[in-house]
N, CA, C and O atoms as a MOPAC input file, in Angstrom:
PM7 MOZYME 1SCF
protein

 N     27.47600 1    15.06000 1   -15.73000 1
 C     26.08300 1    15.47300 1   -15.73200 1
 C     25.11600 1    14.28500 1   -15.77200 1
 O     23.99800 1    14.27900 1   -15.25800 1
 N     25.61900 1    13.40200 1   -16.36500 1
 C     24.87200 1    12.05400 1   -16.73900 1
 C     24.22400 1    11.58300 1   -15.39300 1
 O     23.01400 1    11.52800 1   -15.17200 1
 N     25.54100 1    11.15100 1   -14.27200 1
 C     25.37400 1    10.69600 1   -13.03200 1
 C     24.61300 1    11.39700 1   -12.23200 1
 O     24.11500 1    10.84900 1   -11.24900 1
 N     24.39800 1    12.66200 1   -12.49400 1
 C     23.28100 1    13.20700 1   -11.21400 1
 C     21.74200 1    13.48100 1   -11.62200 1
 O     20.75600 1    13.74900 1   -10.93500 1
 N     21.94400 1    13.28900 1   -13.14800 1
 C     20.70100 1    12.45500 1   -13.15800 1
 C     20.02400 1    11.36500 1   -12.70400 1
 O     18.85700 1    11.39000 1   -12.31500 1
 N     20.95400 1    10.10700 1   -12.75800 1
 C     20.89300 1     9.21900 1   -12.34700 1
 C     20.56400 1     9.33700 1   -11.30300 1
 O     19.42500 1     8.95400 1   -11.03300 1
 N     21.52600 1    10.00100 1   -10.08600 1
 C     21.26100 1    10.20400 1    -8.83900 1
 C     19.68200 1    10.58900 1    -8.78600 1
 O     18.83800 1     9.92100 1    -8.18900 1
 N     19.46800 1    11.61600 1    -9.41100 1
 C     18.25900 1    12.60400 1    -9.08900 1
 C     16.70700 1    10.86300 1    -9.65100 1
 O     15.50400 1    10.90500 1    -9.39000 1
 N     17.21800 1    10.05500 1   -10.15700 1
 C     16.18500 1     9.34900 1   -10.61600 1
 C     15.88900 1     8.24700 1    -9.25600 1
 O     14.83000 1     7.96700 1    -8.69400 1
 N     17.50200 1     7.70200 1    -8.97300 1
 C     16.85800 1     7.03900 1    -7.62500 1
 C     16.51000 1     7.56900 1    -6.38300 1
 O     15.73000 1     6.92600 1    -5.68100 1
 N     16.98300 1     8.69700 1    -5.97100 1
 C     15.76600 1     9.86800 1    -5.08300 1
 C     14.84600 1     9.59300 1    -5.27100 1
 O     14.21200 1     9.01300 1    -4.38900 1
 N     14.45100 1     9.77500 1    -6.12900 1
 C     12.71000 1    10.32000 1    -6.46300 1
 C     12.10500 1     8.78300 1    -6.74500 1
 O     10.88200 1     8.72600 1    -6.62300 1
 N     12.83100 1     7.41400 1    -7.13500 1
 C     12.00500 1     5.79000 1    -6.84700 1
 C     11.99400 1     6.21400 1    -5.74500 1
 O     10.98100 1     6.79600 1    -5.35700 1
 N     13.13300 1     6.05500 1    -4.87500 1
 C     13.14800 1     6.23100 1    -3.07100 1
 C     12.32500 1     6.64100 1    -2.57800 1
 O     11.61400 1     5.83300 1    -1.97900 1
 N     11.98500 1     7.93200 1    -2.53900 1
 C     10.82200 1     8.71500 1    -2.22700 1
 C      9.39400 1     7.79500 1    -2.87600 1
 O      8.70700 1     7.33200 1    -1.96500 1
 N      9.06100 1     7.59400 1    -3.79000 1
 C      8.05700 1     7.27400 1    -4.38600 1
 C      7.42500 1     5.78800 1    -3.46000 1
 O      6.27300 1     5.54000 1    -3.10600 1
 N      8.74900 1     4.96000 1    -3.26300 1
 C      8.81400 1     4.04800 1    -2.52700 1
 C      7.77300 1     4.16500 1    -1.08500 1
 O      6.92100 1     3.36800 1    -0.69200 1
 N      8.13600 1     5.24000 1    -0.60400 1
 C      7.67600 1     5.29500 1     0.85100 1
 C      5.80000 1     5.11300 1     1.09100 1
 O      5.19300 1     4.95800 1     2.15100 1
 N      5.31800 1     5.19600 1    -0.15800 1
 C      4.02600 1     5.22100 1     0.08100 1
 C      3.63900 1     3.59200 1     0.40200 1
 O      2.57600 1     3.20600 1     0.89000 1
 N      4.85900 1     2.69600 1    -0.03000 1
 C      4.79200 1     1.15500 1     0.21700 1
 C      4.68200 1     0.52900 1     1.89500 1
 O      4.28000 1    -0.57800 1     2.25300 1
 N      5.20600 1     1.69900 1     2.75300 1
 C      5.22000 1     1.54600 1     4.33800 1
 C      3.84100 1     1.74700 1     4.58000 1
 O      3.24400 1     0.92000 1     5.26900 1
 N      3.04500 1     3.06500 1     3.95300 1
 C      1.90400 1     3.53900 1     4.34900 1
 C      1.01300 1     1.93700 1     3.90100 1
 O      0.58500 1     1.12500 1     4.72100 1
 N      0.94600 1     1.85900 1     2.79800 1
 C     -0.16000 1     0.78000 1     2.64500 1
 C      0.39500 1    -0.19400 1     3.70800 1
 O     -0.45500 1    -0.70900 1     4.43400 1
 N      1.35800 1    -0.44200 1     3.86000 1
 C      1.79700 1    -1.68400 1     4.66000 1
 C      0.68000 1    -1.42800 1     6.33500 1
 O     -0.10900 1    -2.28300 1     6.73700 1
 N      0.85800 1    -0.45700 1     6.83100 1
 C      0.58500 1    -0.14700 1     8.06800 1
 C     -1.11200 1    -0.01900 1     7.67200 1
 O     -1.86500 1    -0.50300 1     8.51600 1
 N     -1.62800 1     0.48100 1     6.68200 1
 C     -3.15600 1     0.28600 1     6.20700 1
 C     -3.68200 1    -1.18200 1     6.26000 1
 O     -4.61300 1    -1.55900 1     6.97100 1
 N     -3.09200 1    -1.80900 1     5.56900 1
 C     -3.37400 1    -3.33500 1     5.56100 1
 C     -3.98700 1    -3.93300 1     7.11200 1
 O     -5.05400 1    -4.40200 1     7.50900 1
 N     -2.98000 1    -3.69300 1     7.55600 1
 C     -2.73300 1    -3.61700 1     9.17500 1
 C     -3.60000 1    -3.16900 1    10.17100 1
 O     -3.98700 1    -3.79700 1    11.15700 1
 N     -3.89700 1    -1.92700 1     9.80200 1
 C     -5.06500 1    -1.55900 1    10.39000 1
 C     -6.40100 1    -2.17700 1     9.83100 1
 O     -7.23600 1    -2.67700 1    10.58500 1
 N     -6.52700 1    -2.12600 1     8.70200 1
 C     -7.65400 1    -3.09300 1     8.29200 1
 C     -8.40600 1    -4.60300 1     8.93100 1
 O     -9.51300 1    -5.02500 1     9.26400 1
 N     -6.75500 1    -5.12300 1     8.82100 1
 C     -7.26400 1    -6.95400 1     9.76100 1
 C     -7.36800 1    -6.63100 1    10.68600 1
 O     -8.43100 1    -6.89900 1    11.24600 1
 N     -6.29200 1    -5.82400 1    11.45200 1
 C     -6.61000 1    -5.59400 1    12.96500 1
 C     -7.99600 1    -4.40000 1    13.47400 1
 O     -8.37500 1    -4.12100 1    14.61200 1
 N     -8.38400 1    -4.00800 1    12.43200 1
 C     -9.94800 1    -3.57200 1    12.68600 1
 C    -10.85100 1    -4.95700 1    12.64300 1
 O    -11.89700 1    -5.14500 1    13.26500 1
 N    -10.19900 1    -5.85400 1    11.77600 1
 C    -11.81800 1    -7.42300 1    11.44800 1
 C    -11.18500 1    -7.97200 1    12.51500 1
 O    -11.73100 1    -9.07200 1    12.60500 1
 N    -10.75700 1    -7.93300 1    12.97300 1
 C    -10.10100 1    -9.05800 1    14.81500 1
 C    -10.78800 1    -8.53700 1    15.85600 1
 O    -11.41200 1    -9.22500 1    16.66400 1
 N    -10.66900 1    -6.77900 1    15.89200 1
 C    -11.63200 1    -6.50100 1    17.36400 1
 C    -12.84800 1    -6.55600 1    16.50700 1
 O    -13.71300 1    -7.12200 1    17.17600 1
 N    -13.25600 1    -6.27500 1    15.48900 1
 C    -14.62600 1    -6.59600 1    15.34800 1
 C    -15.74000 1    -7.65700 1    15.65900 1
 O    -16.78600 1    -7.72500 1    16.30400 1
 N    -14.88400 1    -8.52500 1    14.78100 1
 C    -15.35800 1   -10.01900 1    15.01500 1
 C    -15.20400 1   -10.71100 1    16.83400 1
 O    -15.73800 1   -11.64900 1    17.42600 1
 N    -14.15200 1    -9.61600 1    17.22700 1
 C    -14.06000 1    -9.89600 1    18.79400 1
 C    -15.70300 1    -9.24600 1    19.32800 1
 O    -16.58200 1    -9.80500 1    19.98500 1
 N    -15.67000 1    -8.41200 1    18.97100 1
 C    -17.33900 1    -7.75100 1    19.73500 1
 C    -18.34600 1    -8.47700 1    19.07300 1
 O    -19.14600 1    -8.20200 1    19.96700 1
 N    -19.09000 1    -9.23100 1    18.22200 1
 C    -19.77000 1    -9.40900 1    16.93400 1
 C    -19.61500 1   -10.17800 1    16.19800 1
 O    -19.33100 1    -9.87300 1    15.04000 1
 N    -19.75800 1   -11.58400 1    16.63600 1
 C    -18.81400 1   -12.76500 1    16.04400 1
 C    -20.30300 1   -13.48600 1    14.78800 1
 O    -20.29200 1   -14.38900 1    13.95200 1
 N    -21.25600 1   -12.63800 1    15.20400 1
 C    -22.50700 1   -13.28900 1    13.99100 1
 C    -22.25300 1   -12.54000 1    12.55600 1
 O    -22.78000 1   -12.77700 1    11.46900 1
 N    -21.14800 1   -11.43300 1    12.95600 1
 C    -21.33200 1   -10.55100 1    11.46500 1
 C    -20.30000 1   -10.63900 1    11.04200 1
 O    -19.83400 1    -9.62400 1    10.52400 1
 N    -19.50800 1   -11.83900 1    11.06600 1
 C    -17.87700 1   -12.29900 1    10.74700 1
 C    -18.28200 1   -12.26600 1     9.26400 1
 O    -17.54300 1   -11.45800 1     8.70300 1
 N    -19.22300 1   -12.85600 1     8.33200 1
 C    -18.25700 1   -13.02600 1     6.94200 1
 C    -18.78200 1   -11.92000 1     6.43400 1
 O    -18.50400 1   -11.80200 1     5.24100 1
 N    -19.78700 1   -10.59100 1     7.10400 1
 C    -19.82500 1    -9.22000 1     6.30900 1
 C    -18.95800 1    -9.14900 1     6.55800 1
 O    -18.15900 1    -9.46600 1     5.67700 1
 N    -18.46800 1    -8.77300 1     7.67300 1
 C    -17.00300 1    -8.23500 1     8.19400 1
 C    -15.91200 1    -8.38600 1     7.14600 1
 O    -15.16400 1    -7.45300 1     6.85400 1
 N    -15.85800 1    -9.36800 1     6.69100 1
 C    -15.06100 1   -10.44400 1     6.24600 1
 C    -15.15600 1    -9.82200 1     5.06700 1
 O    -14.24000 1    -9.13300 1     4.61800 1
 N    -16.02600 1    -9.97000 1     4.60000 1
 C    -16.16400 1    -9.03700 1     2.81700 1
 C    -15.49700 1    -7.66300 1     2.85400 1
 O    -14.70900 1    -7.19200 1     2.03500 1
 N    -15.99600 1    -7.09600 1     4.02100 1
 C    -15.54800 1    -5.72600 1     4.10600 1
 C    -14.38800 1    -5.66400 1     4.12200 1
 O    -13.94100 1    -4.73600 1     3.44800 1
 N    -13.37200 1    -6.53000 1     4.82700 1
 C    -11.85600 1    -6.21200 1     5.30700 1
 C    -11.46500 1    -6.61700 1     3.71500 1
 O    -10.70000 1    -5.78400 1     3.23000 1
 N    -11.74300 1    -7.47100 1     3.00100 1
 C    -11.13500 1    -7.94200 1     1.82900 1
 C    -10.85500 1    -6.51700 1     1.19400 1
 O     -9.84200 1    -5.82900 1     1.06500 1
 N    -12.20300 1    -6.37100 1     0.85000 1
 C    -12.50500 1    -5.02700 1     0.01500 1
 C    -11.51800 1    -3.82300 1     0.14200 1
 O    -10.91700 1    -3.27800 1    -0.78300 1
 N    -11.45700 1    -3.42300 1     1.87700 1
 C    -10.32200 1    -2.53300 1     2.14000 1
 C     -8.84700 1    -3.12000 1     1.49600 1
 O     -7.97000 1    -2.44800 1     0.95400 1
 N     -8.86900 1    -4.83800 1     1.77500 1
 C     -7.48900 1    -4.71200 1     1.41900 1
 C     -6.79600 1    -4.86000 1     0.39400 1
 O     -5.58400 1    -4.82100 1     0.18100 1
 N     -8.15600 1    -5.12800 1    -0.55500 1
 C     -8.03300 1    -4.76500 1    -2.22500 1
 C     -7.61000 1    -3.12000 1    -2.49200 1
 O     -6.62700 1    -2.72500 1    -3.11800 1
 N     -8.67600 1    -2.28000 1    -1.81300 1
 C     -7.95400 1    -0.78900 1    -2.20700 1
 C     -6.96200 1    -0.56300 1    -1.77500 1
 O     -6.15300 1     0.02900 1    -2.48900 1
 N     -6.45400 1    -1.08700 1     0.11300 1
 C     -5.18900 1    -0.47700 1    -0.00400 1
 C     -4.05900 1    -0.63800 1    -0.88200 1
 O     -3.44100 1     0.33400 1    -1.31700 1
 N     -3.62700 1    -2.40200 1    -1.29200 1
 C     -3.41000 1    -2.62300 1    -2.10100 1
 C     -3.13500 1    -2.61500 1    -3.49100 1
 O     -2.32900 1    -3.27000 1    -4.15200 1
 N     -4.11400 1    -1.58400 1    -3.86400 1
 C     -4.06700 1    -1.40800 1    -5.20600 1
 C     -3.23600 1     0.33600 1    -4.85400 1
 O     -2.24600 1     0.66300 1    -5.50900 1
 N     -3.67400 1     1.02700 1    -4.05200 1
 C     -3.09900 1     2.49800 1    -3.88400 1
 C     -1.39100 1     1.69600 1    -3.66000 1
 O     -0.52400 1     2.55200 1    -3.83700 1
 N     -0.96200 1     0.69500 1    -3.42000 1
 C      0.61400 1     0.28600 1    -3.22600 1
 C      1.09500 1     0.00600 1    -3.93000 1
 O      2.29100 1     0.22500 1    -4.12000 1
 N      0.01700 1    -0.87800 1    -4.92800 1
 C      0.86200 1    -1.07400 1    -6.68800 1
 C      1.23600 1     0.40300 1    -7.28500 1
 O      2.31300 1     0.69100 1    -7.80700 1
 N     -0.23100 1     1.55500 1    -7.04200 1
 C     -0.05600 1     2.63000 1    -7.67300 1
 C      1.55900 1     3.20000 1    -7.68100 1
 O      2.24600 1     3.72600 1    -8.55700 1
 N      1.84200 1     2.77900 1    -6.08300 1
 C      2.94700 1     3.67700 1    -5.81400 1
 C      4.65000 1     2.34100 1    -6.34400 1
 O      5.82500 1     2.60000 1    -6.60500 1
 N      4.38900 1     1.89900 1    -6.32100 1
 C      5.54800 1     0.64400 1    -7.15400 1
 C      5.31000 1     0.61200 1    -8.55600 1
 O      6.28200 1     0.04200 1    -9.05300 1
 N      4.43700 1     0.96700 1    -9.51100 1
 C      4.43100 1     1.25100 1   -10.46800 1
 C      4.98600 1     3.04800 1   -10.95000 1
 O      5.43400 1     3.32500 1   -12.06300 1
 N      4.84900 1     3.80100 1   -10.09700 1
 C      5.43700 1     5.23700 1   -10.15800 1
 C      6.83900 1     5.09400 1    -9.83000 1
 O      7.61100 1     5.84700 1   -10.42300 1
 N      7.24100 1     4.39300 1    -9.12200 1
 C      8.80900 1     4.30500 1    -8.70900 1
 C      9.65200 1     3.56200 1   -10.29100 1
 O     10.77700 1     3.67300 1   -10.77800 1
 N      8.56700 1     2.91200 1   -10.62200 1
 C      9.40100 1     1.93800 1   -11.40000 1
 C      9.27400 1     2.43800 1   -12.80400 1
 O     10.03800 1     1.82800 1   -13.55200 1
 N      8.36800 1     3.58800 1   -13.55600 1
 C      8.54900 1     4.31100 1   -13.80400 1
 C      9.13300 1     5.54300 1   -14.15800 1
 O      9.20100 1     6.06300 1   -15.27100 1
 N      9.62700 1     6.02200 1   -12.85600 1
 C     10.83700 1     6.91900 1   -12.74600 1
 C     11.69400 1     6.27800 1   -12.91500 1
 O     11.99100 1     6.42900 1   -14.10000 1
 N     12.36400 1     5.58000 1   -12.45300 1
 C     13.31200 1     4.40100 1   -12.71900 1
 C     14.01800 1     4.06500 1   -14.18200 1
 O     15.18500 1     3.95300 1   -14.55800 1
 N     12.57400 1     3.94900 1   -14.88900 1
 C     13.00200 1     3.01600 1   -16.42900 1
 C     12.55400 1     3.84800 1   -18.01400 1
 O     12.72700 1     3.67300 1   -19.22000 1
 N     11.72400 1     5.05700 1   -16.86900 1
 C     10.91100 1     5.57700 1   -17.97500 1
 C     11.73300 1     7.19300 1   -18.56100 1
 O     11.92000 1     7.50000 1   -19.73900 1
 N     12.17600 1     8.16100 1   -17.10800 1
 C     12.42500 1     9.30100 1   -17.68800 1
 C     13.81500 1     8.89700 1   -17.49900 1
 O     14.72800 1     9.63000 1   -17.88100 1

């Protein structure tokens, strides 16, 4: 009985995990939104520039959210 707990705990990091692809591909879209930007609009590079940070502070932080829930399940229940 012990072991499929176990089992049932790294499922559910696993799963929890996957939200780490999503930010990955967010990030992503973010710079590659400040590249064509700054491609059309090269006078409004360091708003731009503030702005992309900013996004890639939140996505970022929504990716810790989800590596801190995995690691959690993991160590906690």
């Amino acid at each position: 009985m012990p072991y499929m707990l176990e089992g049932a705990k790294l499922i559910g990091a696993g799963c929890a995990t996957i939200a780490l692809a999503g930010a990955g591909a967010g990030i992503g879209i973010v710079f590659g939104s400040l590249i064509n930007s700054v491609a059309r609009n090269p006078s409004l590079t360091k708003q731009l520039f503030g702005y992309a940070i900013l996004g890639f502070a939140l996505t970022e932080a929504i990716a810790l959210f989800a590596l801190m829930m995995a690691f959690l399940i993991l160590f906690v229940f």
